[in-house]
C-alpha positions as a printed Julia matrix, in Angstrom:
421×3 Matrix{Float64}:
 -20.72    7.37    8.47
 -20.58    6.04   12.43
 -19.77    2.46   12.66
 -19.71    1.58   16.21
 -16.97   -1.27   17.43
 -18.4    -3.68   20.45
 -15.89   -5.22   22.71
 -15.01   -8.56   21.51
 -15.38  -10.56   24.62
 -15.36  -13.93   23.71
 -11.97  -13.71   21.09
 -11.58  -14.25   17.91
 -11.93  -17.52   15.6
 -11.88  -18.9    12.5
 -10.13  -19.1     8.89
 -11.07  -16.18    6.22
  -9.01  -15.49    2.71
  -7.3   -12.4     2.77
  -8.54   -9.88   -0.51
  -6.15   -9.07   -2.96
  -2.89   -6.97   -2.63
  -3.71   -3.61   -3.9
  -0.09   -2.52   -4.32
   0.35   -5.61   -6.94
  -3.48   -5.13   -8.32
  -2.28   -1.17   -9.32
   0.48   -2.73  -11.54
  -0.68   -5.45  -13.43
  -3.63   -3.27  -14.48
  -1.11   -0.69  -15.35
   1.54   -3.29  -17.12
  -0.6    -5.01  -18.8
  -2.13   -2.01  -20.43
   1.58   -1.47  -21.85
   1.82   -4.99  -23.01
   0.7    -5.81  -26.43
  -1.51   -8.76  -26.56
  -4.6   -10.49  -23.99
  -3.66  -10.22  -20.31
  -5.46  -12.48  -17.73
  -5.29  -10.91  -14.11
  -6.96  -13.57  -11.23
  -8.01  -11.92   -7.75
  -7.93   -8.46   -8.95
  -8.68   -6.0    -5.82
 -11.85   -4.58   -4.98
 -10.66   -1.65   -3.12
 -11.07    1.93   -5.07
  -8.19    2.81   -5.22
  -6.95   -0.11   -7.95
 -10.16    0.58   -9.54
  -8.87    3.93  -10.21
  -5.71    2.9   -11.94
  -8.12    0.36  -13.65
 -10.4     3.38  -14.86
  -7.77    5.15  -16.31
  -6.17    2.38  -18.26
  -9.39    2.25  -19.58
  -9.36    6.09  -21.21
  -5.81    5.01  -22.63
  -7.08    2.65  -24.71
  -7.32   -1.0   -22.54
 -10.31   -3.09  -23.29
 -11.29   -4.36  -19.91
 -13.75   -7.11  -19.25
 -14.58   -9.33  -15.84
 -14.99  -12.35  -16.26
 -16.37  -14.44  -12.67
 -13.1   -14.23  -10.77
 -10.8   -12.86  -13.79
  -9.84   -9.37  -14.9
  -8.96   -9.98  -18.89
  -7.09   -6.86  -20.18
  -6.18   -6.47  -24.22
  -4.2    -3.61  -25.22
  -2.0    -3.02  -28.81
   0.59   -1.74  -26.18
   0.63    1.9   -27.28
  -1.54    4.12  -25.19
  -4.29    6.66  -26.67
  -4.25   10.17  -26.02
  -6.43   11.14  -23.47
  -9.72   13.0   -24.56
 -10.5    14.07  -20.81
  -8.22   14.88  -17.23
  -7.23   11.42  -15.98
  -9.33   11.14  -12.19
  -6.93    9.19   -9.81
  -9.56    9.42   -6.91
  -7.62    8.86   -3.71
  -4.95    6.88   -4.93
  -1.48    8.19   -4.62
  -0.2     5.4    -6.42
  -2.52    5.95   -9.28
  -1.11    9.44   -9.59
   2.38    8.43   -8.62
   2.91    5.51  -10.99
   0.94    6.88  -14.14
   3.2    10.03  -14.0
   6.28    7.49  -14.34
   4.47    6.17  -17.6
   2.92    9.14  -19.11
   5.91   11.22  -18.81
   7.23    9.84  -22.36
   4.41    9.5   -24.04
   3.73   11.32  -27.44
   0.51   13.45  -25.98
  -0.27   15.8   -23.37
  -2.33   14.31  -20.44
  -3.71   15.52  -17.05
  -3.84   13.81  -13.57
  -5.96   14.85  -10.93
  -7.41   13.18   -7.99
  -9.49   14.21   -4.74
  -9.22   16.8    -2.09
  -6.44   14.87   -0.09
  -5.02   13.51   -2.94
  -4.09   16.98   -4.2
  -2.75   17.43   -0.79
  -0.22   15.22   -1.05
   3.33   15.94   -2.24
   4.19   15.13   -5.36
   7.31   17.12   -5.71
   8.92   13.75   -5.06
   8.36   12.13   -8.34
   8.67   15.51  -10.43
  11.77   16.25   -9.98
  13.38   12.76  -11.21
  11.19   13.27  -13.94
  11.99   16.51  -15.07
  16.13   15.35  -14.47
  15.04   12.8   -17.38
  13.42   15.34  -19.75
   9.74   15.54  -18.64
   7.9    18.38  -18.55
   5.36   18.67  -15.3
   3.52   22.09  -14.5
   1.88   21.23  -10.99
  -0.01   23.5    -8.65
   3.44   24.13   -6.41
   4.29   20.41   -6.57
   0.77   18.85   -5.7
  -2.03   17.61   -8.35
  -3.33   18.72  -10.74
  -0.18   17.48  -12.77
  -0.2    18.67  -16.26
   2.05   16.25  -18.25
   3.14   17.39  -21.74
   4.64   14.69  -24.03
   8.84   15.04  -23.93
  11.28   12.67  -25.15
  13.01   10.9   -22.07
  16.36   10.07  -21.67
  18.02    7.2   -19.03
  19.4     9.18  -15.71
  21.13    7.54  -12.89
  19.07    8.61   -9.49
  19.84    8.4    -5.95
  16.54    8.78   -3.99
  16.82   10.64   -0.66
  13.5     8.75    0.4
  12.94    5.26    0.55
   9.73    4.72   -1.72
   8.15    2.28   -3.73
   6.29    4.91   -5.49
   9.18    6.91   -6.59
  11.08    4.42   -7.51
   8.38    3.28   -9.12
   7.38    6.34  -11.35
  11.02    6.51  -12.29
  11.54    2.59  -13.85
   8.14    2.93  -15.4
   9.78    6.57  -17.46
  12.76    4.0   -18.23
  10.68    2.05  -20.46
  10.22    4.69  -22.76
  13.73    6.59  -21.8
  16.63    6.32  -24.06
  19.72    4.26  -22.58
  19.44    3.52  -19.05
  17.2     4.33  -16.09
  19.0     3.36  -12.91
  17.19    4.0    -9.34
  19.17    3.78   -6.36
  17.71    3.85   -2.73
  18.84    3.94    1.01
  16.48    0.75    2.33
  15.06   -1.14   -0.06
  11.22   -0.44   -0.55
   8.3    -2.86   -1.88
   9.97   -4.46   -5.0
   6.32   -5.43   -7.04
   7.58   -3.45   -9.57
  10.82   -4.94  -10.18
   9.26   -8.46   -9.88
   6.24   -7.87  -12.4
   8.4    -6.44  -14.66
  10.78   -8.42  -14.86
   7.98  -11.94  -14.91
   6.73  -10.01  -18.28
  10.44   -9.77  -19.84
  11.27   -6.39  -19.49
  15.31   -5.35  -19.59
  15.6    -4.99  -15.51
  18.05   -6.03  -13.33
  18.37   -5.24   -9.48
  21.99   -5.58   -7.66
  21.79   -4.48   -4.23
  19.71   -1.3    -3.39
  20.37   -0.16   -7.24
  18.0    -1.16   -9.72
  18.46   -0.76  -13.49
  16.07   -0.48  -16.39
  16.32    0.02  -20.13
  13.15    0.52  -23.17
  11.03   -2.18  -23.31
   8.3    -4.23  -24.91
   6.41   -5.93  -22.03
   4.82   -9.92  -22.52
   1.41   -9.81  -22.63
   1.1   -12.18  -19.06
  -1.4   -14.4   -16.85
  -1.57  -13.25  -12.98
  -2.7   -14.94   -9.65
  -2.59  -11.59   -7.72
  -1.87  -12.71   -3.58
  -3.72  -11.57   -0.22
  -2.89   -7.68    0.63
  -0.72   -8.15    3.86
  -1.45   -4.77    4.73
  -5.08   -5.97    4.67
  -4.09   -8.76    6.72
  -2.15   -7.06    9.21
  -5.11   -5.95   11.15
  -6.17   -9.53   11.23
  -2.87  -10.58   12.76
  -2.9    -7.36   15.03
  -6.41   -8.54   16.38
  -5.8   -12.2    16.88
  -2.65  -11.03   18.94
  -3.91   -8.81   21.65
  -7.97   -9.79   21.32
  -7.9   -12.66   24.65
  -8.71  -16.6    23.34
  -8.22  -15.82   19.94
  -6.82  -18.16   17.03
  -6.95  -17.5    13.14
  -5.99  -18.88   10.23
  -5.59  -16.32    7.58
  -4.94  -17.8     3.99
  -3.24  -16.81    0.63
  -1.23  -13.82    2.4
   1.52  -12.06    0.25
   5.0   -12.67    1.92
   7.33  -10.16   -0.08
  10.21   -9.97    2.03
  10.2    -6.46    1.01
   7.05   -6.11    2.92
   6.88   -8.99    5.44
   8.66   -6.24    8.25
   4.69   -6.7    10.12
   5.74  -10.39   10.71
   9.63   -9.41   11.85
   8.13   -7.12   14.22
   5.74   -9.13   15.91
   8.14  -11.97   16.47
  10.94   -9.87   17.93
   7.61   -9.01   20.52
   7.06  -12.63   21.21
   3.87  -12.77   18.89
   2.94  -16.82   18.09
   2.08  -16.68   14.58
   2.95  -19.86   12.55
   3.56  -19.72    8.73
   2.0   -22.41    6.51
   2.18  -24.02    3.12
   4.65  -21.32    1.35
   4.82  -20.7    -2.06
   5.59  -18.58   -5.23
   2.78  -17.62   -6.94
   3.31  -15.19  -10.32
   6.81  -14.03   -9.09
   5.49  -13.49   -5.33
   6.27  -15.41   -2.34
   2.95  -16.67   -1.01
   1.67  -18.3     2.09
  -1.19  -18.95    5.03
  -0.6   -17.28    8.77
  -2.04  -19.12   11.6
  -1.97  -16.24   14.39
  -2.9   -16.59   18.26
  -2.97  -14.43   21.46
   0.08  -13.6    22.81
   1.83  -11.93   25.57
   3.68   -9.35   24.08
   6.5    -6.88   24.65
   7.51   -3.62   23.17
  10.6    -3.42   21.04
  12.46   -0.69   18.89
  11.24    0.42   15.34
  13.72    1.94   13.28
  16.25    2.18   10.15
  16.1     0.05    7.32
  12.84   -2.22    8.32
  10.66    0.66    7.97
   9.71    1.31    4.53
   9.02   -2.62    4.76
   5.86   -1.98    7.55
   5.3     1.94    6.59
   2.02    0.89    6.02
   1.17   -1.22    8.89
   2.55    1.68   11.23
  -0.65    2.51   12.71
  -2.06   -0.65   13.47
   1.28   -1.54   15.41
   1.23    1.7    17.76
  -2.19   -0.15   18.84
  -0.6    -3.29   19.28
   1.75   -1.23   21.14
  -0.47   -0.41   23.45
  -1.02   -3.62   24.76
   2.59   -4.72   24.75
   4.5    -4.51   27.79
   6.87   -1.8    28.14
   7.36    0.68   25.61
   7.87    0.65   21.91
   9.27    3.31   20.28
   8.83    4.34   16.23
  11.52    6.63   14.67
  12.88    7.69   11.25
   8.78    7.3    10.14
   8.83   11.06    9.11
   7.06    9.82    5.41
   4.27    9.09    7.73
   3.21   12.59    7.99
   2.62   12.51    3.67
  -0.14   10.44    3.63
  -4.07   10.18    3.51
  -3.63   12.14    7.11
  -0.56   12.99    9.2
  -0.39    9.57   10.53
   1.45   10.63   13.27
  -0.55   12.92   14.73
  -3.91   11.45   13.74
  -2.59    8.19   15.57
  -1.56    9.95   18.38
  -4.49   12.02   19.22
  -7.07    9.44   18.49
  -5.23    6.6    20.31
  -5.1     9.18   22.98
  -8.9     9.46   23.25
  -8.88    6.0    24.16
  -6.72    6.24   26.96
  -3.33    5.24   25.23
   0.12    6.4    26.99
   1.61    7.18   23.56
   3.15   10.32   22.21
   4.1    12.03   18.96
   8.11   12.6    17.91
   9.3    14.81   14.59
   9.64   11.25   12.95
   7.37    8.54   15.03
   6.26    7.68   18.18
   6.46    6.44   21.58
   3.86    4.1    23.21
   3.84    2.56   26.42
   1.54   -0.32   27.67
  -1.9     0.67   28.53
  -5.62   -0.15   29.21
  -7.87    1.28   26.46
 -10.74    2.88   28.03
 -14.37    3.01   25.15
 -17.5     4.74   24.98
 -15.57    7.46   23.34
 -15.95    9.18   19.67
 -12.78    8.76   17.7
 -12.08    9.98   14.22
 -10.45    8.74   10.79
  -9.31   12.18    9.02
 -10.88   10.59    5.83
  -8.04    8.1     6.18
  -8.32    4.72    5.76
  -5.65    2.65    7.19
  -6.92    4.93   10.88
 -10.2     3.66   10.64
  -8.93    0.44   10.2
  -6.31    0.78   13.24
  -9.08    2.35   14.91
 -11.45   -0.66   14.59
  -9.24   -2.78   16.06
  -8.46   -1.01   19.24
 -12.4    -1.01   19.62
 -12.65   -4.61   19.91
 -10.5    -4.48   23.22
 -12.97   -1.83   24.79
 -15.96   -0.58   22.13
 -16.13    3.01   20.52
 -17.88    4.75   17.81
 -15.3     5.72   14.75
 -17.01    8.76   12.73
 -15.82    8.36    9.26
 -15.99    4.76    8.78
 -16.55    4.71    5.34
 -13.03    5.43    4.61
 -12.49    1.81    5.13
 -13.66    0.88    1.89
 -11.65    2.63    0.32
  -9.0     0.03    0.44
 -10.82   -3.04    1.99
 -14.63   -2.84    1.3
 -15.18   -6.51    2.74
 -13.04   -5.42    6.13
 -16.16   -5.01    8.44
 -18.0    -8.2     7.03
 -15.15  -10.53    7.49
 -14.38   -9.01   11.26
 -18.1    -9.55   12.01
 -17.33  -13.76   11.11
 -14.98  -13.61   13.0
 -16.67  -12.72   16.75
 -19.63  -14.09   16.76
């Protein structure tokens, strides 16, 4: 699908409510399927990608209803066999995080996903899980994974990435491991796990960049799931460099583990303004009010960036428009996901007239004027479509591929079009 981007000449106004996090959605589908009892899950995503973790519960046994604005799960707590291969669709974390939790199981399961899911690396997860007893015949580490039912034992790990879904996969084995599961890492990634654990009483603790884990029953729990900042970052992004624009964007999640966007921006002189923060369900919640700014390029490296991994192509087009340069390093994870981010950033941003250049592990951008009436491309990637959206409200282009978009944020066009009238 084309979707064709008009300059946005007259800014960018208005309040909208930011759609769920996926990242959170994933888990409390997925831990409340372990829990034993009726779990009530409020602003559930409507991206795919949860839907496919969602889907799956569903084969292992979770009775799953909607009701209005409420996801109601009930589960016994002890997951059935599998009677067909478990379809993770495009979702890495679907694949990542049910590996974690069907590695000590008493049956033999399959995961598979897409085309570029089974392109993705998976070796990652494996081998922590084999080091605790699993047994995982892959296609040379990538999906399908064929998971055989093992008896797991507790193993202290030292990650060489920084990852969310690693560490992940590994705390989720630990509930069904014998003694205990401890996961060390060199930054600290997204903690949702940790939290959501630990809000439905399982034996966790975190000290430090070390987080342990021992067999647990999890609580049956209600959830108020909050606004996806990595939805919202392209909001922010566009109500910074779009001219006369100011927006209030409410009911954004502020995980400091994940709020690295919002450092960013303010160490490039972007005026956004926090409001009414809160802690909803574990999770630190609270509404962005976000303006045009003058801003100016900065350094991106180290610890901060498995904390904006996410949001890293939507900043190399803020970039753009920054004054200066900006350079992106130690981002090398970048090149495992839906696309090479790296390169697809680079080349496409290029198209548009960006000054910006690709490095082993990032990038380098320097301020320029984005030139339109070009055809750019998404790699059937969704956070580039996204990224490239945005850079097509400073000067219009066509972005073939669109429909990647929904993958992740199926209301994204609709609430841009509110927006800029």
């Amino acid at each position: 699908m084309k979707k064709t981007v008009q300059q946005a000449k007259n800014g960018l106004k208005g309040e909208i409510t930011i759609p769920s996090d996926k990242s959170i959605s994933h888990r409390a589908a997925i831990f409340a399927t372990l829990a034993r009892g009726k779990s009530v899950i409020k602003n559930f995503s409507n991206g795919q990608d949860p839907k496919s973790s969602l889907e799956i519960c569903k084969v292992l046994g979770a009775e799953v209803e909607f009701q209005q604005n409420r996801l109601i799960i009930k589960s016994d707590g002890v997951l059935k066999a599998p009677k067909k291969v478990l379809y993770c669709g495009n979702s890495g974390t679907t694949m990542r995080l049910m590996a974690g939790v069907l590695a000590g199981q008493n049956f033999n399961s399959v995961l598979t996903g897409d085309e570029s899911l089974s392109n993705r690396p998976m070796g990652r997860i494996i081998e922590p899980l084999s080091l605790m007893g699993a047994e995982i015949k892959s296609n040379n580490n990538k999906a399908p994974l064929e998971i055989y039912k093992s008896e797991l034992r507790g193993i202290e790990y030292k990650s060489p990435i920084a990852s969310a879904q690693v560490k992940s996969a590994i705390l989720l084995a630990g509930l069904f491991a014998d003694g205990k599961t401890s996961f060390t890492e060199e930054f600290l990634s997204r903690n949702h796990t940790e939290l959501m654990l630990k809000y439905m009483g399982a034996k966790i603790e975190t000290y430090g960049l070390t987080t342990t884990v021992q067999k647990s029953i999890l609580n049956p729990s209600e959830f108020e799931i909050a606004g996806d900042i990595s939805s919202a970052a392209y909001f922010i992004a566009a109500g910074l460099i779009v001219p006369n624009s100011d927006l209030i964007l409410k009911n954004v999640g502020l995980n400091p583990t994940r709020t690295g966007i919002l450092e960013v921006l303010r160490q490039m002189g972007a005026d956004i303004e926090v409001l009414d923060e809160r802690v909803v369900s574990n999770e630190v919640v609270g509404d962005l009010r976000v303006k045009s700014s003058n801003l100016k390029g900065c350094e991106i490296k180290g610890e901060i960036i498995p904390k904006l991994i996410d949001e890293i192509p939507i900043i190399a087009v803020l970039a753009t428009q920054a004054e200066g340069q900006t350079v992106i390093k130690d981002a090398g994870d970048l090149r495992n996901k839906e696309s090479d981010r790296i390169k697809t950033t680079v080349s496409q941003l290029k198209k548009l007239g960006a000054d910006i250049e690709e490095t082993k592990d990032g990038m380098i951008i320097r301020q320029s004027k984005l030139q339109g009436g070009v055809e750019v491309e998404t790699f059937s990637d969704h956070r580039l479509a996204m990224s490239l959206y945005v850079a097509g409200l400073l000067c219009g282009c066509t972005i073939d591929g669109f429909e990647w978009a929904g993958i992740s944020f199926p209301e994204f066009d609709g609430m841009f079009s509110r927006l800029n009238p």
